[in-house]
Every structure is written in C-alpha cells, then in structure tokens.
C-alpha positions in Angstrom: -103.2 -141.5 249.6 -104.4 -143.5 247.1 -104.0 -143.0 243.5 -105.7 -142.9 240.2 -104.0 -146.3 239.3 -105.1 -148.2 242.4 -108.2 -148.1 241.1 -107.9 -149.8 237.7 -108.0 -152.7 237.3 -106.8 -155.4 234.4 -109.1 -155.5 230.9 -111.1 -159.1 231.1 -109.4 -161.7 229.3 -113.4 -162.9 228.0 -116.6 -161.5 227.1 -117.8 -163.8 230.4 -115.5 -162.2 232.4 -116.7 -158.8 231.4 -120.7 -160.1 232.2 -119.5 -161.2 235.2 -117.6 -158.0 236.2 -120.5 -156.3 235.5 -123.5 -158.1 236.9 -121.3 -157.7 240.5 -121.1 -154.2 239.6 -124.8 -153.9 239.2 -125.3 -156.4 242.3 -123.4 -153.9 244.5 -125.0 -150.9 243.5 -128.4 -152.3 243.8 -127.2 -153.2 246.7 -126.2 -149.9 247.9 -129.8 -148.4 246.4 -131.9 -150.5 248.4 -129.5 -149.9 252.0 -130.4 -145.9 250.7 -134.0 -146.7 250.4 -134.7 -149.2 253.9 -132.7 -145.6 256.0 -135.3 -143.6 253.8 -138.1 -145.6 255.1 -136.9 -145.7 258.5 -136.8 -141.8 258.6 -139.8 -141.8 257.1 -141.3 -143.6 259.7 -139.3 -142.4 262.4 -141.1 -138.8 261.7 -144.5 -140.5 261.8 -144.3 -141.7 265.3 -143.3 -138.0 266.1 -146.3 -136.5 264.6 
C-alpha cells in the first residue's frame, strides 16, 4: 500500500521549475479530458447506429 508520502514530491528549486511542473500537469489532465470526451463520442455514436 502506498502512502500519503509517496505521493509528494520535492518543492521546485525555481519559479521555471514550478511553470513547468504545472504546464505537464495541465498537459496530462487535458490529456485525460479529451480520452473522456473521444469514449463519449464513441458511445454516442455507438447508440446511433442502434437506433
């Protein structure tokens, strides 16, 4: 089992460091949102072809 301190991680030594941190962040999860939306799609049309 994991635990609550395998998930920090160390404080930036730079403010670049922290931009960059967080643009991969945001990278990731948009990422992740647009996977979400294609499946959506794919449903969506999935349940046209069965009407």
């Amino acid at each position: 089992m994991k635990t609550a301190n395998h998930y920090q991680t160390r404080a930036p030594a730079n403010p670049n460091e922290t931009r960059t941190l967080q643009r991969k962040s945001i990278n990731k999860a948009s990422s992740v949102f647009s996977k979400i939306i294609e499946s959506l799609v794919e449903v969506e049309r999935g349940r046209e072809y069965l009407l």
